[in-house]
Backbone as CSV, one residue per row, in Angstrom:
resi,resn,N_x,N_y,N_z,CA_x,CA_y,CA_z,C_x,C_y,C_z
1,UNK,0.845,-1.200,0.000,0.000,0.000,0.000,0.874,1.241,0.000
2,UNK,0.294,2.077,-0.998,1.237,3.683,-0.980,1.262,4.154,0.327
3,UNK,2.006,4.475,1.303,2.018,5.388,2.433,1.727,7.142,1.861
4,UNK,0.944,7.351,2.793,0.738,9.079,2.709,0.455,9.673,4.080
5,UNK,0.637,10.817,4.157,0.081,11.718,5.103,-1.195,11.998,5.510
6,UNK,-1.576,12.177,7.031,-2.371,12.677,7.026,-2.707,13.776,7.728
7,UNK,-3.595,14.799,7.755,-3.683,15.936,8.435,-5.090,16.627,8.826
8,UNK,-5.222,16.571,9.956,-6.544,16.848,10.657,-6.689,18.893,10.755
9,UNK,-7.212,19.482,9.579,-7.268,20.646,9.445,-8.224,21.141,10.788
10,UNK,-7.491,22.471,11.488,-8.877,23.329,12.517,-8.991,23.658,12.105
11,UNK,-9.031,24.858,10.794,-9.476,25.750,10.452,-9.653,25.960,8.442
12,UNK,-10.652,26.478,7.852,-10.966,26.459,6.410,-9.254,26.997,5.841
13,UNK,-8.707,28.101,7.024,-7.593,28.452,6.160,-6.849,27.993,6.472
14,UNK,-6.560,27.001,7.031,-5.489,25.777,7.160,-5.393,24.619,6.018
15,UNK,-6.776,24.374,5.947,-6.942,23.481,4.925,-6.339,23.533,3.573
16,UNK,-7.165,24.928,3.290,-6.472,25.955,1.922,-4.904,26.129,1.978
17,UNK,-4.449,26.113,2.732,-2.764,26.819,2.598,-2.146,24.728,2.696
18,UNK,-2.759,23.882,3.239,-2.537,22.432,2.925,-2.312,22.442,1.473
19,UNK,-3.234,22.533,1.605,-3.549,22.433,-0.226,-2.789,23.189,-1.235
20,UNK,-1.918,24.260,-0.876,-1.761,25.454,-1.571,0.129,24.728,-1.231
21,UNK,0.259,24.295,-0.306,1.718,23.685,0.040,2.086,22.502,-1.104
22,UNK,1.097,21.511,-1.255,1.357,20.381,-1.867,0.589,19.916,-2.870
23,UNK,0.446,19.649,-3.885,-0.474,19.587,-5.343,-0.909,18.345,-5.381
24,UNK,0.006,18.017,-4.392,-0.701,16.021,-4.607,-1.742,15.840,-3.416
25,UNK,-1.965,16.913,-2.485,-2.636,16.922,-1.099,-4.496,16.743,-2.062
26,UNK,-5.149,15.500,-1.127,-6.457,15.724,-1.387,-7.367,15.927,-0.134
27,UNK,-8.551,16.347,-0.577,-9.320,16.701,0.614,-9.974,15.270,0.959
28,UNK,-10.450,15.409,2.159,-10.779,14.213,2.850,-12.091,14.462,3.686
29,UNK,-13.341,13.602,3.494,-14.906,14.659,4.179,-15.370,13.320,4.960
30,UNK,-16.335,13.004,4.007,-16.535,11.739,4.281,-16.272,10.430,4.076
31,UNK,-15.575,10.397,2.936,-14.773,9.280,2.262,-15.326,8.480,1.706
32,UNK,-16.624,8.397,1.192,-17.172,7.340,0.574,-16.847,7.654,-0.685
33,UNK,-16.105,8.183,-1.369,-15.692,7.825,-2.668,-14.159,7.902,-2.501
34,UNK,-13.369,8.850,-1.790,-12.111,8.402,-1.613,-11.477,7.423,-1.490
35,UNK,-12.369,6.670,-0.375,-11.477,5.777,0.634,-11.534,4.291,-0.604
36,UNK,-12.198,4.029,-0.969,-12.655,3.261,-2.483,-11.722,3.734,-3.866
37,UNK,-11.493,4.554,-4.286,-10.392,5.054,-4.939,-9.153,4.570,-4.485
38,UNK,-8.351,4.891,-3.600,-7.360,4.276,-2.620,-7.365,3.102,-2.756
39,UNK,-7.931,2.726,-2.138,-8.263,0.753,-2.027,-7.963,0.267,-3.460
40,UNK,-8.213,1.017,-4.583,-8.098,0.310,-6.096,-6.967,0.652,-6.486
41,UNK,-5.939,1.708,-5.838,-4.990,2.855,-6.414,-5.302,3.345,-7.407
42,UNK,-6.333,3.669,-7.628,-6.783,4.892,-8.715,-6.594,6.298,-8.588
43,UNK,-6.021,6.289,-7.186,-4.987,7.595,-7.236,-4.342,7.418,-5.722
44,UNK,-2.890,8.503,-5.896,-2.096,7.800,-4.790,-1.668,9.714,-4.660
45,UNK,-2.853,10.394,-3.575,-2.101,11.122,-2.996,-1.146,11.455,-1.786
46,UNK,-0.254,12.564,-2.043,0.617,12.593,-0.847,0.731,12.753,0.373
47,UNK,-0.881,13.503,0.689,-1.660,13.557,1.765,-3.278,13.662,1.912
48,UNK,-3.815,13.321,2.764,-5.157,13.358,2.819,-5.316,14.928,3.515
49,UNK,-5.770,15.940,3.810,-6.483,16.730,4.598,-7.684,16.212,5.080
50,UNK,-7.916,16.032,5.720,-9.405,16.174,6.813,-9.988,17.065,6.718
51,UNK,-11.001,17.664,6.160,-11.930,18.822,6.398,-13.276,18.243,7.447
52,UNK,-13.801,17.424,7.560,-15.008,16.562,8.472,-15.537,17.379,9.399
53,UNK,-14.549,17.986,10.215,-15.179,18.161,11.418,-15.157,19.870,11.498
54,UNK,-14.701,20.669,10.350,-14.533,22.397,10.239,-15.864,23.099,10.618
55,UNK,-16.167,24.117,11.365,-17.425,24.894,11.814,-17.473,25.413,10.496
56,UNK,-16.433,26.136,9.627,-16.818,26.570,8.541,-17.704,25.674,7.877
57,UNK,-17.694,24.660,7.788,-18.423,23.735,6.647,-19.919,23.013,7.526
58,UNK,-19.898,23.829,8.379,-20.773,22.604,9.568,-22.380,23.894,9.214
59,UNK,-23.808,22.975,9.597,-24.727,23.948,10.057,-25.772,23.599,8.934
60,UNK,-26.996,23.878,8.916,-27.911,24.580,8.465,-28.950,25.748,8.821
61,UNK,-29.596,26.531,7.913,-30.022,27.863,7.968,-30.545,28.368,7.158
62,UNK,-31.786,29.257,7.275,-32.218,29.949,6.674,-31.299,31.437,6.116
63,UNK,-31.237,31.496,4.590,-30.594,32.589,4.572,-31.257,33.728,3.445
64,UNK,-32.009,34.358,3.889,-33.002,34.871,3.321,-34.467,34.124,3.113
65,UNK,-34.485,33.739,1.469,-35.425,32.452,0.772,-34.592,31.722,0.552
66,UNK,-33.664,31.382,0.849,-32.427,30.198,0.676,-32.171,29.251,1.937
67,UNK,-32.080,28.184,1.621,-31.776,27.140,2.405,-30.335,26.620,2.484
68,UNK,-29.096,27.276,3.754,-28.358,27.208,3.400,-27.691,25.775,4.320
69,UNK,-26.503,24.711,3.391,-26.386,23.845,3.864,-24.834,23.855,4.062
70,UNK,-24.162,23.208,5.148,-22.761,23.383,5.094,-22.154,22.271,3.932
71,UNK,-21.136,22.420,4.011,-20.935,21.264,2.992,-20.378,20.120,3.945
72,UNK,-20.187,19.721,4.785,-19.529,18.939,5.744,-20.853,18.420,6.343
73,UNK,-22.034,18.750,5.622,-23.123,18.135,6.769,-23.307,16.813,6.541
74,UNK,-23.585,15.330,7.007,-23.717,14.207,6.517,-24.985,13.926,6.016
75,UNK,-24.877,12.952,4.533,-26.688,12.569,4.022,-27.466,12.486,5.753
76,UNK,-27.251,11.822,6.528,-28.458,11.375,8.102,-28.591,12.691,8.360
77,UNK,-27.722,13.628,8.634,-28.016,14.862,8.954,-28.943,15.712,8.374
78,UNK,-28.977,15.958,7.231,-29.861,15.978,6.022,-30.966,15.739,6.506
79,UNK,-31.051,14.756,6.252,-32.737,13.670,6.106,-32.950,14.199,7.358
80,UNK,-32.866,13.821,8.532,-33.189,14.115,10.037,-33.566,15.614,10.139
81,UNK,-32.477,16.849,9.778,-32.936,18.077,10.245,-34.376,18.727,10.126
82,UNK,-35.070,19.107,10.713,-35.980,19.823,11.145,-36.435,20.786,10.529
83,UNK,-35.252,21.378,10.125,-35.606,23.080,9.276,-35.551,22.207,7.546
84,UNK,-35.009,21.204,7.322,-34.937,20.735,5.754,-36.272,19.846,5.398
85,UNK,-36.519,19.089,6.566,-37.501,18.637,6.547,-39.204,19.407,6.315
86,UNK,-38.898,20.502,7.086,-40.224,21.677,7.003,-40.107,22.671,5.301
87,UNK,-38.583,23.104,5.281,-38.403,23.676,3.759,-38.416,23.074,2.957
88,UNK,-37.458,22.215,2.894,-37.341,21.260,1.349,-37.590,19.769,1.678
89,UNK,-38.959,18.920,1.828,-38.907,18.100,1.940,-38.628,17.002,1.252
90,UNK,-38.519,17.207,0.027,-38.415,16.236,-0.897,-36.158,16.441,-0.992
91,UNK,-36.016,17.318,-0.262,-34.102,17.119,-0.239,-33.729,16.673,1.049
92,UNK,-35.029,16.502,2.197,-34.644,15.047,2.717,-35.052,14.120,2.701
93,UNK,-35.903,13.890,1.698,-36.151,12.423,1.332,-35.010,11.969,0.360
94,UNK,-34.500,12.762,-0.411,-33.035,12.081,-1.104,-32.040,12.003,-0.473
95,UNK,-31.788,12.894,0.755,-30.553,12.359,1.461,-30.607,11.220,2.333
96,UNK,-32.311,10.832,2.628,-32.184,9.412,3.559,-32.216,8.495,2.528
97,UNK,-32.333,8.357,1.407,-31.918,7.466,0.364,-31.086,7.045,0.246
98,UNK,-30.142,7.808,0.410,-28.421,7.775,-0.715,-28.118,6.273,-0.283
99,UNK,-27.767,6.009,-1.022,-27.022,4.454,-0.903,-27.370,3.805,0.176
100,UNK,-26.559,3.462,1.375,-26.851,2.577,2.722,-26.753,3.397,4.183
101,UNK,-26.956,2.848,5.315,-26.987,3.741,6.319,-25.828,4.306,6.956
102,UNK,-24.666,2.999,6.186,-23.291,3.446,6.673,-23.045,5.118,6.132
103,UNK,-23.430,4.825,4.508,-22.739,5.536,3.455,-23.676,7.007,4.199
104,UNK,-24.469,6.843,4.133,-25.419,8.258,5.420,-24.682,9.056,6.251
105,UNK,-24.502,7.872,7.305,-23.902,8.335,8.676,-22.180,9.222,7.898
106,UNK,-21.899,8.843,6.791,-20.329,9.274,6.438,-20.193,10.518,5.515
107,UNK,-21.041,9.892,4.587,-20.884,10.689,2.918,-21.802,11.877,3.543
108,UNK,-20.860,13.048,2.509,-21.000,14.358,2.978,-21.885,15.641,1.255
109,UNK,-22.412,15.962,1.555,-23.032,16.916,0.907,-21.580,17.522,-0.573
110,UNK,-21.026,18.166,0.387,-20.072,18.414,-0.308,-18.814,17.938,-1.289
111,UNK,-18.846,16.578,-0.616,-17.952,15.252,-1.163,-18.774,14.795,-2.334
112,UNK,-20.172,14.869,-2.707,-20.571,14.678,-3.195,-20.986,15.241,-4.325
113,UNK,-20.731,16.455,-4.211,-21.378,17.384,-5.805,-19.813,17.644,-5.779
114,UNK,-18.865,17.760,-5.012,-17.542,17.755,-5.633,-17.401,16.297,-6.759
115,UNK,-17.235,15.716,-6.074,-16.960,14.147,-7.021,-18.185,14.036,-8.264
116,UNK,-19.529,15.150,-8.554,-19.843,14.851,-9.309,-20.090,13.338,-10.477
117,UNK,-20.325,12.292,-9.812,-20.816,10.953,-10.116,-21.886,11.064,-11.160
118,UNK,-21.642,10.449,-12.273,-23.428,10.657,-13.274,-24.240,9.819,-12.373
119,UNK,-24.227,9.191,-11.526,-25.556,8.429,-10.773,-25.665,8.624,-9.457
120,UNK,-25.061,9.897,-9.007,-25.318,10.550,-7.598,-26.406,11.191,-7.729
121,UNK,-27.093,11.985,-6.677,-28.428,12.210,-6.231,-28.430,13.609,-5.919
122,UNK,-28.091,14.133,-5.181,-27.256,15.776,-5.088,-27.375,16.405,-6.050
123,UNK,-26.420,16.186,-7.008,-26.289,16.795,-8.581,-27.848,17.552,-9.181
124,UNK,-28.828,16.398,-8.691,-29.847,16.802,-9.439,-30.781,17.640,-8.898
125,UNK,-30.661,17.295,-7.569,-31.454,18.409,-6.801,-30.758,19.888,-6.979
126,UNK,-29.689,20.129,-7.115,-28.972,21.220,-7.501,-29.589,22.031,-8.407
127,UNK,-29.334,20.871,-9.727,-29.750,21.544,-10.883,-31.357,22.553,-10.757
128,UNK,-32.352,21.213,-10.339,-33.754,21.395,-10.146,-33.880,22.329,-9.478
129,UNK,-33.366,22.972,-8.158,-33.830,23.746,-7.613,-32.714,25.183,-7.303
130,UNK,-31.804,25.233,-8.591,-31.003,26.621,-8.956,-30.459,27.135,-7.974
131,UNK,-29.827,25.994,-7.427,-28.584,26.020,-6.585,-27.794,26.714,-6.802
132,UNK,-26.597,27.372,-5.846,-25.181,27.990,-5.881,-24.867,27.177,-4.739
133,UNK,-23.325,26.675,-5.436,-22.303,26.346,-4.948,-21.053,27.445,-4.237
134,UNK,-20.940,27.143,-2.748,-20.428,28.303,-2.283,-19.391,27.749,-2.135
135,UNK,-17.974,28.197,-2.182,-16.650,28.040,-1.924,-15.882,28.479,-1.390
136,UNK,-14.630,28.209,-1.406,-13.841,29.071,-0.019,-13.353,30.337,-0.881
137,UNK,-14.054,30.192,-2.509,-13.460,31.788,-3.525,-14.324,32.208,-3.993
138,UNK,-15.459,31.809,-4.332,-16.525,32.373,-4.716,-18.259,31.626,-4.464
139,UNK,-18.985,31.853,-5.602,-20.322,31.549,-5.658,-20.760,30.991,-7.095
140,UNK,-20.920,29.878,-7.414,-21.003,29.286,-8.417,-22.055,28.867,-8.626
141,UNK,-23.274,28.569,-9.630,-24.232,28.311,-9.959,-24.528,27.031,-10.498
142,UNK,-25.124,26.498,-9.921,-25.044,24.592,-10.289,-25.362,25.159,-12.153
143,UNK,-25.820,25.088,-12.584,-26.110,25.277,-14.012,-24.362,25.506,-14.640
144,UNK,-23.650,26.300,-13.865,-22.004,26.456,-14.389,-21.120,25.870,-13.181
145,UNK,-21.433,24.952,-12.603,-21.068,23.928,-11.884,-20.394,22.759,-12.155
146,UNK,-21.457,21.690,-12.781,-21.592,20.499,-13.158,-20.906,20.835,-14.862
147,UNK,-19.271,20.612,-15.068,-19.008,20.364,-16.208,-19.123,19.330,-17.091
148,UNK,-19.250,18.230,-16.255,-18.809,17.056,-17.286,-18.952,15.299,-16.386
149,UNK,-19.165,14.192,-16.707,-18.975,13.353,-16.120,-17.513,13.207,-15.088
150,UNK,-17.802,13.374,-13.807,-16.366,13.435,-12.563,-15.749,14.860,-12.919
151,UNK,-16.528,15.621,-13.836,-15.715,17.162,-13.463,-16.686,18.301,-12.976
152,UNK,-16.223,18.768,-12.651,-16.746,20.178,-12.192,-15.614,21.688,-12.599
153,UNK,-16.830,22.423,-12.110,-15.820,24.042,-12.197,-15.208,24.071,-11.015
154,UNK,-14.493,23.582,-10.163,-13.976,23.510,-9.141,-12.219,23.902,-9.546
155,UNK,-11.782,24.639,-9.018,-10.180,25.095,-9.374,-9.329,24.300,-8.662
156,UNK,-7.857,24.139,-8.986,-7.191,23.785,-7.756,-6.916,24.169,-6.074
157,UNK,-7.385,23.578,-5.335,-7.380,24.274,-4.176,-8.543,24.781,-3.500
158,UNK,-9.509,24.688,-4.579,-10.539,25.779,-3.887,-11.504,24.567,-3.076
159,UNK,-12.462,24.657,-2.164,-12.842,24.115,-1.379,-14.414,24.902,-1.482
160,UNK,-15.416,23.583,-1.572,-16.718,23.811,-1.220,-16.785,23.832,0.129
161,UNK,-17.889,25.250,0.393,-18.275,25.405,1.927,-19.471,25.092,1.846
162,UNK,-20.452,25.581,1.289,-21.911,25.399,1.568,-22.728,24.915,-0.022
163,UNK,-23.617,24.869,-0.072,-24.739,24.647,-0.834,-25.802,25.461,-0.622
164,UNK,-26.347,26.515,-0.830,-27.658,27.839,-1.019,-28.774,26.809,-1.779
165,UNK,-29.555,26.864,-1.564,-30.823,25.696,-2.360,-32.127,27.296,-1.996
166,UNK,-32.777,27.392,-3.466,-33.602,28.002,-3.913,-34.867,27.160,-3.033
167,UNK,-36.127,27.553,-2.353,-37.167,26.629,-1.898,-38.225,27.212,-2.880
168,UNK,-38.358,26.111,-3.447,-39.690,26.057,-4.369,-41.124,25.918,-3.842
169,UNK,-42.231,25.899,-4.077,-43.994,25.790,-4.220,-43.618,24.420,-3.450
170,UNK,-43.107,23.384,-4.860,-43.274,22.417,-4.032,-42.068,21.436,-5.190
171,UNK,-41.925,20.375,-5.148,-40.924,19.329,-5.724,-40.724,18.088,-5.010
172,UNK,-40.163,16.931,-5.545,-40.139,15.715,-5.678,-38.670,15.320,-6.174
173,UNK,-38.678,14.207,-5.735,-37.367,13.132,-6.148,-38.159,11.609,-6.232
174,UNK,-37.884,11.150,-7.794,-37.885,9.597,-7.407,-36.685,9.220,-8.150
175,UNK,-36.372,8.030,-7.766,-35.579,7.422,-8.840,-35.314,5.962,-8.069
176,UNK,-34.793,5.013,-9.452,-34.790,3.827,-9.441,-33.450,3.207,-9.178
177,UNK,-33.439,2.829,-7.890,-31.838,2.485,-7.380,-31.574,1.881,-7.983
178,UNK,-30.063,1.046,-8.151,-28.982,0.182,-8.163,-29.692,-0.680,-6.998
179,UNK,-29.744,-2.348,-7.003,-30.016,-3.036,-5.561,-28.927,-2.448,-4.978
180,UNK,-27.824,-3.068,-5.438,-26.528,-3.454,-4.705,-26.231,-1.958,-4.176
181,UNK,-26.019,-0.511,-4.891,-25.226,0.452,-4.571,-26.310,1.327,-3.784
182,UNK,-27.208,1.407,-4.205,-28.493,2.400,-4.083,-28.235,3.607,-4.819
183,UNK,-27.031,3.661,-5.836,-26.808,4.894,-7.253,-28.283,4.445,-7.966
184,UNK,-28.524,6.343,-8.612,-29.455,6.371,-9.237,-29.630,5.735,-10.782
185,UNK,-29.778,4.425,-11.218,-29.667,4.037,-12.356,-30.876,4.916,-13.463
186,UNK,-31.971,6.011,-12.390,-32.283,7.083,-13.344,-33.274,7.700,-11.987
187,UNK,-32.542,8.827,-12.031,-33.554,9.873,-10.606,-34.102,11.328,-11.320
188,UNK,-34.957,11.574,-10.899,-35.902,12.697,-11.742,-35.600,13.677,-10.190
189,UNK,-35.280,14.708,-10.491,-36.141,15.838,-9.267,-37.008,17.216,-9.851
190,UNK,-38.247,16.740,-9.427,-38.727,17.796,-10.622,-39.299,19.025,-9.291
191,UNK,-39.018,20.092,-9.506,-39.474,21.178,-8.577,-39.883,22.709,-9.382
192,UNK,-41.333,22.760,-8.739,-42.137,24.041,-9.191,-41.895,25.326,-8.422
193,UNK,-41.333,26.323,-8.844,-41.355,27.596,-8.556,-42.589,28.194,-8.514
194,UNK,-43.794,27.960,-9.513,-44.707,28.864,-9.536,-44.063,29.885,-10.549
195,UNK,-45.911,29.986,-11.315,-45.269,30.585,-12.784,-44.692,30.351,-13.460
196,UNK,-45.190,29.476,-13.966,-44.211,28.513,-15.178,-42.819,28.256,-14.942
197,UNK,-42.135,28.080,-13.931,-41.026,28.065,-13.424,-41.103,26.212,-12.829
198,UNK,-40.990,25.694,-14.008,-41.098,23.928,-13.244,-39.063,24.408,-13.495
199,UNK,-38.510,23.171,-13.318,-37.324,22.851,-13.400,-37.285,21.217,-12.764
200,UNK,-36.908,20.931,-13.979,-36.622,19.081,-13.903,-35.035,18.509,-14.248
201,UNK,-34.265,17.968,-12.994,-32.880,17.195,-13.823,-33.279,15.982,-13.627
202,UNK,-32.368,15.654,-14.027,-32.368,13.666,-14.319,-30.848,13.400,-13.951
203,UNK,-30.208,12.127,-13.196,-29.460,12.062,-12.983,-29.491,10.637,-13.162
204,UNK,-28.269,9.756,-13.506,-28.314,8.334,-13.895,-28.214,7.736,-15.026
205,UNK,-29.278,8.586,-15.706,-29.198,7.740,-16.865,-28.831,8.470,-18.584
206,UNK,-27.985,9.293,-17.754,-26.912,9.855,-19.165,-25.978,10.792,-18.216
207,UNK,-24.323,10.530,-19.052,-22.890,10.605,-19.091,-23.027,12.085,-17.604
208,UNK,-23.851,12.288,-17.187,-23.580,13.443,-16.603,-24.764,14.608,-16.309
209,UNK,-25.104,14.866,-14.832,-26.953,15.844,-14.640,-26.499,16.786,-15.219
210,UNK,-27.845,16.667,-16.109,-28.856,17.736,-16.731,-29.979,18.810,-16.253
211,UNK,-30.213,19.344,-16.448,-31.653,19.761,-16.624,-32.710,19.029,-18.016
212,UNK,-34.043,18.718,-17.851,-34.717,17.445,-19.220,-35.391,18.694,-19.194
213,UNK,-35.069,19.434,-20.555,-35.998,21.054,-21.577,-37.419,20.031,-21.358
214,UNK,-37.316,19.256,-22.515,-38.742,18.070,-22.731,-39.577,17.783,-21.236
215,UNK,-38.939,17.486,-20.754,-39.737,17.078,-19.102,-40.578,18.493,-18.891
216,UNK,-40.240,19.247,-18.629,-40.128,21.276,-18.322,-41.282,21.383,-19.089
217,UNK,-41.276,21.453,-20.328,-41.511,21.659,-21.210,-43.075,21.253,-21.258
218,UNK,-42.994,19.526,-21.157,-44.642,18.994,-21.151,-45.136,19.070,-19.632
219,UNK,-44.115,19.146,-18.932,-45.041,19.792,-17.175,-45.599,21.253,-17.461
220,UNK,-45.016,21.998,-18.139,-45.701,23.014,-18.280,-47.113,23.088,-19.079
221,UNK,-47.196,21.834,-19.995,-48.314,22.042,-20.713,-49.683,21.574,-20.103
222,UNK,-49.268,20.892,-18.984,-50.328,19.834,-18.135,-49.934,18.399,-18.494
223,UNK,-48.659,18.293,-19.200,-48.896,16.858,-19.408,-47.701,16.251,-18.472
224,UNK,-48.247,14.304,-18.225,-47.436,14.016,-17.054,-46.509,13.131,-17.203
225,UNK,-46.008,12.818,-18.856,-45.149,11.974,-19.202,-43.979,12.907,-20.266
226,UNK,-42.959,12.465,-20.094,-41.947,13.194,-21.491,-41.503,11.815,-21.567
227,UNK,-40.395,12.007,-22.909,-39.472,10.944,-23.510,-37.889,11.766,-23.186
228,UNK,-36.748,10.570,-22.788,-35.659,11.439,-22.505,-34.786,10.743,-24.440
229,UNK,-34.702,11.596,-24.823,-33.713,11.556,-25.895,-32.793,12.024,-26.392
230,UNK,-31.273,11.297,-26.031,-30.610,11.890,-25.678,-29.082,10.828,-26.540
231,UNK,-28.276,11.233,-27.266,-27.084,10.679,-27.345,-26.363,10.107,-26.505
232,UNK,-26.413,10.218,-25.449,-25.207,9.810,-24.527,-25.581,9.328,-23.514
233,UNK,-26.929,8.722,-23.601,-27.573,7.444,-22.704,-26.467,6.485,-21.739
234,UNK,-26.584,6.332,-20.378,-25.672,5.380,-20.527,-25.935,4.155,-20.296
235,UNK,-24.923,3.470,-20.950,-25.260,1.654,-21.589,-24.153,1.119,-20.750
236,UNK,-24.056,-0.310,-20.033,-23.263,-0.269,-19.215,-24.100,-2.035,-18.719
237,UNK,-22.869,-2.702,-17.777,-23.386,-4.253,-17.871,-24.598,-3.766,-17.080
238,UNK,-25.177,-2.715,-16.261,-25.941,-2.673,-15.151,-27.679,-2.654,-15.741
239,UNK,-26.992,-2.035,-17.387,-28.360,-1.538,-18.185,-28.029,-0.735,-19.554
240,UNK,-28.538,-0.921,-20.399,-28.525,-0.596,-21.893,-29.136,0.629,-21.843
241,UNK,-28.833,1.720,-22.640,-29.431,2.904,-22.471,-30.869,3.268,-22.607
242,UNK,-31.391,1.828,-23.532,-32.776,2.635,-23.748,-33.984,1.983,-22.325
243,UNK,-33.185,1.504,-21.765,-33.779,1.003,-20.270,-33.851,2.288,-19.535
244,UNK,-32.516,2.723,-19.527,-32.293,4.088,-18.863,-33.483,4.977,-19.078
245,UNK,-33.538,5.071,-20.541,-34.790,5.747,-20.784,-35.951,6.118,-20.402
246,UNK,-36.303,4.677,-20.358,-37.671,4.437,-20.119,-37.769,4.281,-18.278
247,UNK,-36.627,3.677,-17.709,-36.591,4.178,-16.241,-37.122,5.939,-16.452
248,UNK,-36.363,6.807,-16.915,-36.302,8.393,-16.775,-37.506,8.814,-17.122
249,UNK,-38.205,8.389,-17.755,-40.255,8.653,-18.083,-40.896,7.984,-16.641
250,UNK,-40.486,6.833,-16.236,-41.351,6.294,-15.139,-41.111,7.230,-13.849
251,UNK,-39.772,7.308,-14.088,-39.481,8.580,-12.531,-39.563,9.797,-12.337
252,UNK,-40.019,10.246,-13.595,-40.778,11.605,-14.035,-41.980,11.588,-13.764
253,UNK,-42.475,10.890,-14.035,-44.240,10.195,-13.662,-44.531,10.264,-12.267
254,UNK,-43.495,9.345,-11.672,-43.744,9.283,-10.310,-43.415,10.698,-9.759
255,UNK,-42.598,11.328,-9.785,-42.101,12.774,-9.308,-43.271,13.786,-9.320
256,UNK,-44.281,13.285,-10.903,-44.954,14.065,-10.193,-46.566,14.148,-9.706
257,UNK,-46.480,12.488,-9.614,-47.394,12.049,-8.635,-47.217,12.238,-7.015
258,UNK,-46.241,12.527,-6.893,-45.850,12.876,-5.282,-45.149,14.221,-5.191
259,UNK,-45.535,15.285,-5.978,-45.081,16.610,-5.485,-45.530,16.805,-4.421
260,UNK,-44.984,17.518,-3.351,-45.458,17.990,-1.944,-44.846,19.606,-1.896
């Protein structure tokens, strides 16, 4: 096994100047995608930082009409809180989802729209409900967020603090797990602003979350089914793309049979 460092950051600007010392230094939250990386050597950095336990990254709050989340908060934390549960209920019904109860109690908000996964769950609530991504440099807009399958607009060094979530009329999450992982093999979050303001992503079942125009599009007309058609479906031993598909119409359906 590669030996590396490790380092238990107190403070956001400790972390940052970690990071700013050594290029091979990665951040460290909750580890459910790190610690799995490692284990395969799919990457061998020179140190871990710890961010987990920073007040900067810790909390939830009302911040204005915004629902603001730390990025260090865990999926259980999520699901459980009180104030997310009363604002955005349907963003804790996806965080008591996420995968298993371990992966809950660990995996972190922020670890998670960082690592950007096409079959993470986060991503899409982002999109859906016109999120900003807050950082230790600026304010980023999930729409110029989410670059690419495992990329983001994220710079070297820079560090997610919070998540700002827009609270809508009302919105929904379904989607159709993985048995084994509980990844979204196709998750809809469709959420109404009021005034023609629906906003629908899909996450799972193509290369990387979207926003579905088509979904938007026939919710706005009154109708309760779209078709996702799309090039870059993904096909894979788990499922052929046009499964994906037709998962992404059924969990659209359901999304918005259970708006709340």
């Amino acid at each position: 096994m590669n030996s590396l460092d490790y380092q238990r950051a107190t403070s956001l600007a400790q972390a940052r100047q970690a990071l700013a010392d050594d290029d091979q230094a990665q951040l460290l939250a909750g580890g459910m995608t790190l610690i799995p990386v490692l284990k395969h050597r799919l990457a061998a950095p020179s140190m871990l930082v710890d961010i987990a336990h920073l007040p900067e990254l810790r909390g939830i709050r009302m911040q204005g009409q915004h629902l603001h989340i730390g990025a260090a908060m865990r999926h259980a934390e999520v699901a459980a809180d009180a104030l997310v549960q009363k604002t955005l209920p349907s963003l804790a019904a996806l965080a008591g989802d996420i995968g298993d109860a371990q992966v809950r109690a660990r995996g972190t908000l922020g670890g998670s729209v960082a690592n950007n996964d096409p079959a993470a769950d986060y991503p899409a609530a982002l999109l859906a409900l016109n999120a900003v991504v807050v950082t230790s440099q600026r304010e980023i807009a999930a729409a110029d967020f989410f670059i690419a399958m495992f990329t983001t607009a994220l710079e070297p060094g820079e560090i997610i603090t919070a998540v700002r979530f827009a609270v809508p009329v009302r919105a929904a999450y379904a989607k159709f797990a993985h048995p084994a992982t509980g990844y979204a093999m196709a998750g809809i979050f469709a959420a109404d602003f009021g005034g023609g303001g629906q906003r629908v992503a899909v996450t799972g079942a193509v290369s990387g979350v979207r926003r579905w125009p088509a979904a938007e599009a026939a919710w706005a007309a009154g109708e309760k089914t779209a078709t996702l058609d799309s090039p870059d479906l993904l096909d894979d031993i788990h499922a052929p793309g046009a499964y994906r598909a037709q998962l992404a119409t059924l969990m659209f359906e359901q999304a918005l049979l259970q708006l709340v």
